[in-house]
C-alpha positions as CSV (number, residue, x, y, z in Angstrom):
1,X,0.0,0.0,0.0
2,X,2.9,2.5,1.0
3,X,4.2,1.7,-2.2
4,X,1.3,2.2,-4.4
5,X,0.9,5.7,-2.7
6,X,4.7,6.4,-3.7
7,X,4.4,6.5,-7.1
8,X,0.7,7.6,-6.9
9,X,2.4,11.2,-5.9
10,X,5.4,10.4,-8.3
11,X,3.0,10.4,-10.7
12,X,1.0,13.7,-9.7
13,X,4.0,15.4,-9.6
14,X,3.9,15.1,-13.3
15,X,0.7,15.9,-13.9
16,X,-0.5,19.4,-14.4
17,X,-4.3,21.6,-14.7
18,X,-7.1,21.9,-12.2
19,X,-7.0,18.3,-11.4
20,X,-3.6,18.3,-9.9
21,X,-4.9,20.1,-6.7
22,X,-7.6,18.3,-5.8
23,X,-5.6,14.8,-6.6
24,X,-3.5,15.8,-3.8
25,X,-5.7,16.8,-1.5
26,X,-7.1,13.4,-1.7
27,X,-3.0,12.0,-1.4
28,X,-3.2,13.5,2.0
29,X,-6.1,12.7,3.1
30,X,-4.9,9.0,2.1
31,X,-2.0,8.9,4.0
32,X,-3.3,11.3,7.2
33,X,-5.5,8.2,7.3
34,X,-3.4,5.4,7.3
35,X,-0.4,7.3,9.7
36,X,-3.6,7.5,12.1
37,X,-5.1,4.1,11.6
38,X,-4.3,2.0,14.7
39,X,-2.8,-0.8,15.0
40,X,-3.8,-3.5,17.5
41,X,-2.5,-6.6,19.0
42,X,-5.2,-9.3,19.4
43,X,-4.2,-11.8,22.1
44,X,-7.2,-15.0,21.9
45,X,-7.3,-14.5,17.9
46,X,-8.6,-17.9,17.8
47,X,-10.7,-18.2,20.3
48,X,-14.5,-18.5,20.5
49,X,-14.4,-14.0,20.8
50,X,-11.3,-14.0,19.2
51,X,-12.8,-14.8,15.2
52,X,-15.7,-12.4,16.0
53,X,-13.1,-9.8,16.4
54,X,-10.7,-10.3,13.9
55,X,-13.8,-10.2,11.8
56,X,-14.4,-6.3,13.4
57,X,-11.5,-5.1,13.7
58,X,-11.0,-5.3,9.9
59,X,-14.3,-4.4,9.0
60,X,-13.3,-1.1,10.9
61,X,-10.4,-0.7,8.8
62,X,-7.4,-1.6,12.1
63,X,-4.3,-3.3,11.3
64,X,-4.4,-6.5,13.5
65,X,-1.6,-8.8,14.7
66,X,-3.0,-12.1,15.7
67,X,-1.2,-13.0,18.6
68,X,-1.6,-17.6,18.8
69,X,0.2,-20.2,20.1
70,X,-1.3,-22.4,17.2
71,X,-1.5,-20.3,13.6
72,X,-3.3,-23.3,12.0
73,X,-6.1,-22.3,14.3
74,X,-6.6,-19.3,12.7
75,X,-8.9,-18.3,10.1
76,X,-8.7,-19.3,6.3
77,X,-9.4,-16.3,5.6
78,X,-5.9,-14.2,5.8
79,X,-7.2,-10.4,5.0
80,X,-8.4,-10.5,8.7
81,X,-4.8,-9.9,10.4
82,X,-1.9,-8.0,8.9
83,X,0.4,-10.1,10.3
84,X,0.9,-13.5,13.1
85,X,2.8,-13.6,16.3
86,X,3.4,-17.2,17.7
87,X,3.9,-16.8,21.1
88,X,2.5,-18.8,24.4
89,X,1.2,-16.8,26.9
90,X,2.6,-18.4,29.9
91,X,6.1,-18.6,28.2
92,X,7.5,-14.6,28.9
93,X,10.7,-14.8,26.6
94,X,8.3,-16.0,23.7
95,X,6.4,-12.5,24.1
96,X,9.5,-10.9,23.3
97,X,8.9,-7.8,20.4
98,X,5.5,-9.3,19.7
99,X,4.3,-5.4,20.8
100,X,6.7,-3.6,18.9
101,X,4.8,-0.9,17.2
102,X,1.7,-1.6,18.6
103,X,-0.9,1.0,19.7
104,X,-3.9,-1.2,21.1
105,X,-3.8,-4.5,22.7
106,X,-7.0,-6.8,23.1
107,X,-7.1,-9.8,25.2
108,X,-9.5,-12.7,25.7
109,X,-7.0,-14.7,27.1
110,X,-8.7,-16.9,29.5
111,X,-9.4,-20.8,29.6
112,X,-12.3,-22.5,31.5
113,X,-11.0,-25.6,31.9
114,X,-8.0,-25.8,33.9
115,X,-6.0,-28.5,31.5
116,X,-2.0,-29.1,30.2
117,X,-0.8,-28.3,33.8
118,X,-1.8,-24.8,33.9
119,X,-4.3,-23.2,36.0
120,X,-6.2,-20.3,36.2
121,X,-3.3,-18.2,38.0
122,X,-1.2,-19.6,35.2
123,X,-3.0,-18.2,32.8
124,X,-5.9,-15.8,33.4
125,X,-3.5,-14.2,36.3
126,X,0.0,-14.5,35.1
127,X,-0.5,-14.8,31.2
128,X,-2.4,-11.6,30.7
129,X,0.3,-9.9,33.7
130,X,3.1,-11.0,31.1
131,X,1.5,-9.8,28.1
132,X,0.6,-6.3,29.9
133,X,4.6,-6.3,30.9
134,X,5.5,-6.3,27.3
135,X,2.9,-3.6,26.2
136,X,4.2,-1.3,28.4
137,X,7.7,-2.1,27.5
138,X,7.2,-1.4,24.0
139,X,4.9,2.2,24.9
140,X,1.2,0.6,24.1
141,X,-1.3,3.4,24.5
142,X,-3.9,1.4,25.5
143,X,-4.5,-2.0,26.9
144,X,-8.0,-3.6,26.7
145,X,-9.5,-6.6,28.7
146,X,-12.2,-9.0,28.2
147,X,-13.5,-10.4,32.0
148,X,-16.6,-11.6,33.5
149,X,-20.0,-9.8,34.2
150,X,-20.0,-9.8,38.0
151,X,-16.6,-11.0,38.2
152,X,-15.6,-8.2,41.0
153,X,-18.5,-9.8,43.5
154,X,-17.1,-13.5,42.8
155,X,-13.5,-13.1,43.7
156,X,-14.6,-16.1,46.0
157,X,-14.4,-18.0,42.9
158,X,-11.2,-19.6,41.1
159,X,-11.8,-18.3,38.4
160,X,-12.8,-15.3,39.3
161,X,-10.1,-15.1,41.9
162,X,-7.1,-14.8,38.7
163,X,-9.6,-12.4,36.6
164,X,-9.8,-9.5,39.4
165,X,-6.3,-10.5,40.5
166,X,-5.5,-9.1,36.9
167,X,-7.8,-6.5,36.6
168,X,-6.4,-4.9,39.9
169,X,-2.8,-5.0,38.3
170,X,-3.8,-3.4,35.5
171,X,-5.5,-0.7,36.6
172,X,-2.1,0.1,38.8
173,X,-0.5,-0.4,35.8
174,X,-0.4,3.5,34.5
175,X,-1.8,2.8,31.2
176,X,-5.2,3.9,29.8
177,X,-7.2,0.3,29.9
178,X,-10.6,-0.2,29.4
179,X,-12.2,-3.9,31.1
180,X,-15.3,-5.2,29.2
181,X,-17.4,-7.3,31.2
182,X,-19.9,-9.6,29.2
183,X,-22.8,-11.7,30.1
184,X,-22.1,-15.3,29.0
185,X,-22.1,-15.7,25.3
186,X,-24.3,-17.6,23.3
187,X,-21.9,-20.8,23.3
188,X,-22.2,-20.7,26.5
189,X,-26.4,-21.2,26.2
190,X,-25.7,-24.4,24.2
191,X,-25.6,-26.8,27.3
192,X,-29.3,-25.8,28.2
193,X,-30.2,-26.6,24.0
194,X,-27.9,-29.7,24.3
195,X,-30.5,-30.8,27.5
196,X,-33.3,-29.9,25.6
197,X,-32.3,-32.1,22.8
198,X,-32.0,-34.9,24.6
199,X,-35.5,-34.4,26.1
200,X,-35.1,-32.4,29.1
201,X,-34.2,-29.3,30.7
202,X,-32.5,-29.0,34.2
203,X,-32.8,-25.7,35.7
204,X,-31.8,-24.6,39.4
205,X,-34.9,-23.2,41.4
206,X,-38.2,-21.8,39.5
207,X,-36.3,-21.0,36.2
208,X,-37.2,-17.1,37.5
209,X,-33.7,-15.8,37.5
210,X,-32.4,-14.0,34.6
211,X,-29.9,-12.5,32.3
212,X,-29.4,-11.3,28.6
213,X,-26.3,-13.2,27.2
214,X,-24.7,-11.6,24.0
215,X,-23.6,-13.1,20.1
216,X,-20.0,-12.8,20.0
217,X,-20.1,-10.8,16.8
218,X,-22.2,-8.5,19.2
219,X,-19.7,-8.5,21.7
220,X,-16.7,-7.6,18.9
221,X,-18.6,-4.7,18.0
222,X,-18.7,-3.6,21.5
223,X,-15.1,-4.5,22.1
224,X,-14.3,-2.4,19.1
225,X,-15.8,0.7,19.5
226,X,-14.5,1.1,22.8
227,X,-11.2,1.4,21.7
228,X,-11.5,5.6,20.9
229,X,-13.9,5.5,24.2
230,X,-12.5,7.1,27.7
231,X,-14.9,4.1,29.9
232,X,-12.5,2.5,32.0
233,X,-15.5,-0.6,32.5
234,X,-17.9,-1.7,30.1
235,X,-20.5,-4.2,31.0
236,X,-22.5,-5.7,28.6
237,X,-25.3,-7.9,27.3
238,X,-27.6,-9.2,24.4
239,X,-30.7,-7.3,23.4
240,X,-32.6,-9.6,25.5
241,X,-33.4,-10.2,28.8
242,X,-34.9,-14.1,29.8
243,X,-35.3,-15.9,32.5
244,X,-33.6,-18.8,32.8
245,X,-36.9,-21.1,31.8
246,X,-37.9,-18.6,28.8
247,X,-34.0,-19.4,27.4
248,X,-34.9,-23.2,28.0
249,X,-38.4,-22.7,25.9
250,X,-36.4,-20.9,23.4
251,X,-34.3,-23.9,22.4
252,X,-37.4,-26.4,22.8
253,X,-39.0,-24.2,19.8
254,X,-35.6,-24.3,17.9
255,X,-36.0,-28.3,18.3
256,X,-39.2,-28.2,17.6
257,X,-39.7,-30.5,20.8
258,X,-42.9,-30.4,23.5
259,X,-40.8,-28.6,26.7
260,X,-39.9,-30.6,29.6
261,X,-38.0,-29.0,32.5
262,X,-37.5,-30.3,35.9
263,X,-36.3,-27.6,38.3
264,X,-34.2,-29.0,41.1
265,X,-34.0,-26.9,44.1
266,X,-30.8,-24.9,45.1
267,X,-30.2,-26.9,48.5
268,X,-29.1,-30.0,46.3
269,X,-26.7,-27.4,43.8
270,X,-25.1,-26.3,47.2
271,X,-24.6,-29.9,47.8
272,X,-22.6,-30.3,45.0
273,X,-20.8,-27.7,45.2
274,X,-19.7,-28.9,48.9
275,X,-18.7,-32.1,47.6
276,X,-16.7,-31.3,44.8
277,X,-14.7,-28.9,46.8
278,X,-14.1,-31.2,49.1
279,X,-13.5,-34.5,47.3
280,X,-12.1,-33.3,44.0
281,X,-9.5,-30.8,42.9
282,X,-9.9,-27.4,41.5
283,X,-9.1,-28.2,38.0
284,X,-12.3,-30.7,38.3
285,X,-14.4,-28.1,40.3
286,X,-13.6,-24.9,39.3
287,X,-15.7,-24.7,36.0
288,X,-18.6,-26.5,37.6
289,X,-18.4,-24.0,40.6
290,X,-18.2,-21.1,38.4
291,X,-21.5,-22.0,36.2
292,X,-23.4,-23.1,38.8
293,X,-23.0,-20.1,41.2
294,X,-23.7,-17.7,38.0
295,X,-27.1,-19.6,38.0
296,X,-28.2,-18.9,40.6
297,X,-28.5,-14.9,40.6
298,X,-29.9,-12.6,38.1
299,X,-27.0,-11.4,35.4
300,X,-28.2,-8.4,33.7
301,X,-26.1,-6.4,31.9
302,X,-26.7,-3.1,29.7
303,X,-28.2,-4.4,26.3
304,X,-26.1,-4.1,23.2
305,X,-26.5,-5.6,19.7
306,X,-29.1,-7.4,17.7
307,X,-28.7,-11.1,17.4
308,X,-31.4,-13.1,19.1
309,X,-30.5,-16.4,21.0
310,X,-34.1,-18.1,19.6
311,X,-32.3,-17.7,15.9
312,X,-29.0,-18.9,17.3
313,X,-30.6,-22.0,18.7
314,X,-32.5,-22.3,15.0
315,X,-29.0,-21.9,13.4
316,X,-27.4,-24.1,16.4
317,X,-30.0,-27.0,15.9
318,X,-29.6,-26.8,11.3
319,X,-25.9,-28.6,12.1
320,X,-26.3,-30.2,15.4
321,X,-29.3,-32.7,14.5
322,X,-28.8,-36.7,15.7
C-alpha cells in the first residue's frame, strides 16, 4: 500500500491543470489516514471471541496482529490480520517484540477448563500480567481486557479469583485500559439446547432468574468501538433479557420438541458444590463452581447488539441434528 501511494504522488507530480490540486488533496487525506489508523494486538485470535473480532476489527479498517500459540487455528481467511505472532502466553521470553509498534492491545486470554498443567493463575493471572509487561515495555497506549460480568463480586471463585487478580494490576498499571465485562455468550447457552435435545431441561430453582447473554459478533462490535472511548468498564449484554426457563423454551421451539424442564432446588446445587470442593481438585471443580454459582443470581447487563438467542438456537440446531 505504502508503495502504491509512492508512485501515486510520483505520478502527480507530473501531472498538471485543475486536477492536480484536488488529486493531492485526496494524497493526503490518504495517507493522514493510514499514519492514524491504529494498530492493535489481538491476544485469543482464535478463540470463541477472538474470530468475532478479527472479523471487526477489519471491518473497521485496524491493522491486526494475531497474537496464537497455534496459527493453523486461525482463520482461512488471511485479510483478517496483517500479520501473526506465535507466542505462548505463559512462556514470557516467547512475548518478546510481539508489541513492537503496537498501539492497542485486546485480550480474551482466559481458559475455562483448567487442562495441560496450567491453572487459572497460570494463565488468566500471570498470562495476561506477562502480556501487559511487554505492552508497556514497548509504549502501548492502550490495553484492553475482556473479564466476567460480576466477576468483581465472585473473587470467591477460582476463576474469578485470577480475573480480578488481573484486573487490579492493570489498573495500577499506568496505562489507559478499558475492562469489558460480558454476560455469557451464546456458546455458553448451548448446554441448556444440548438438554433440551435430549429431552429435558435441568434448571436450578423456579427457572425465575435471569440474564441477557450476547452473540460474539455483538460482543466484537462492542469491544471495538471502545477502543476511541475514555470508559474504563464496560458491561454488557444481548438485546434480551430471559429468565432462565424462557431461554430453555427458546431452544425447545428451535427443536421443535414439546418442553420438559425439571427444576431442582438450590439446596441439592449447594450440595454439590460442597462435595466437589471437598472431594475433587480445583481443576475438576472450578468450572462447575463457576457456572453453577452464576445460575443462581440474576445477570443483567446493559443491552447491546441485535442477534437473538431463539435464531441462534435455530441456526445451532440446522448442524447439530442426531
Amino acid at each position: 500500500m505504502l508503495r502504491f501511494l509512492f508512485l501515486w504522488k510520483c505520478s502527480l507530480s507530473a501531472c498538471t491543470g485543475i486536477r492536480k490540486p484536488l488529486l493531492l488533496e485526496a494524497y493526503y487525506k490518504i495517507i493522514n489516514y493510514f499514519s492514524a489508523m491504529k494498530r492493535v494486538l489481538l491476544a485469543g485470535a482464535t478463540g470463541y471471541l477472538g474470530k468475532y473480532l478479527l472479523t471487526e476489527l477489519y471491518n473497521q479498517g485496524y491493522s491486526t496482529r494475531a497474537l496464537v500459540r497455534n496459527p493453523a487455528k486461525l482463520p482461512l481467511n488471511e485479510k483478517l490480520y496483517s500479520s501473526v505472532y506465535k507466542a505462548e502466553i505463559t512462556k514470557p521470553e516467547t512475548l518478546r517484540g510481539c508489541c513492537e509498534g503496537i498501539d492497542i492491545v485486546i485480550s480474551t486470554i482466559g481458559i475455562t477448563n483448567q487442562k495441560d498443567g496450567l491453572t487459572y493463575m497460570d494463565v488468566d493471572y500471570q498470562g495476561n500480567a506477562n502480556l501487559l509487561k511487554e505492552a508497556k515495555q514497548s509504549g502501548v497506549k492502550k490495553f484492553m481486557y475482556v473479564s466476567v460480568l460480576n466477576g468483581e463480586k465472585l473473587r470467591h471463585l477460582k476463576i474469578c479469583e485470577a480475573k480480578e487478580k488481573f484486573v487490579d494490576e492493570l489498573e495500577a498499571s499506568g496505562i489507559e485500559y478499558c475492562i469489558v465485562r460480558p454476560n455469557g455468550f451464546f456458546s455458553d447457552m448451548t448446554e441448556i439446547f444440548t438438554m433440551a435435545q435430549k429431552g429435558r431441561v435441568y434448571l436450578f430453582g423456579n427457572g425465575n432468574l435471569k440474564a441477557n447473554p450476547i452473540h460474539g459478533a455483538d460482543l466484537a462490535e462492542v469491544c471495538v468501538d471502545a477502543i476511541n472511548c475514555t470508559d474504563e468498564v464496560i458491561e454488557a449484554g444481548g438485546p434480551e433479557i430471559l429468565s432462565q426457563e424462557e431461554i430453555a423454551l427458546k431452544a425447545f421451539v428451535a427443536l421443535e420438541k414439546k418442553p420438559k424442564i425439571t427444576y431442582i432446588p438450590h439446596w441439592i446445587r449447594k450440595s454439590i458444590l460442597i462435595a466437589l470442593r471437598t472431594f475433587s481438585s480445583s481443576k475438576t471443580y472450578g468450572p462447575v463452581e463457576f457456572f453453577m454459582t452464576v445460575l443462581s443470581m440474576d445477570m443483567i447487563a446493559p443491552v447491546y447488539g441485535k442477534y437473538k438467542i431463539g435464531d441462534f438456537f435455530k441456526e445451532f440446531s440446522k448442524v447439530n441434528q442426531y
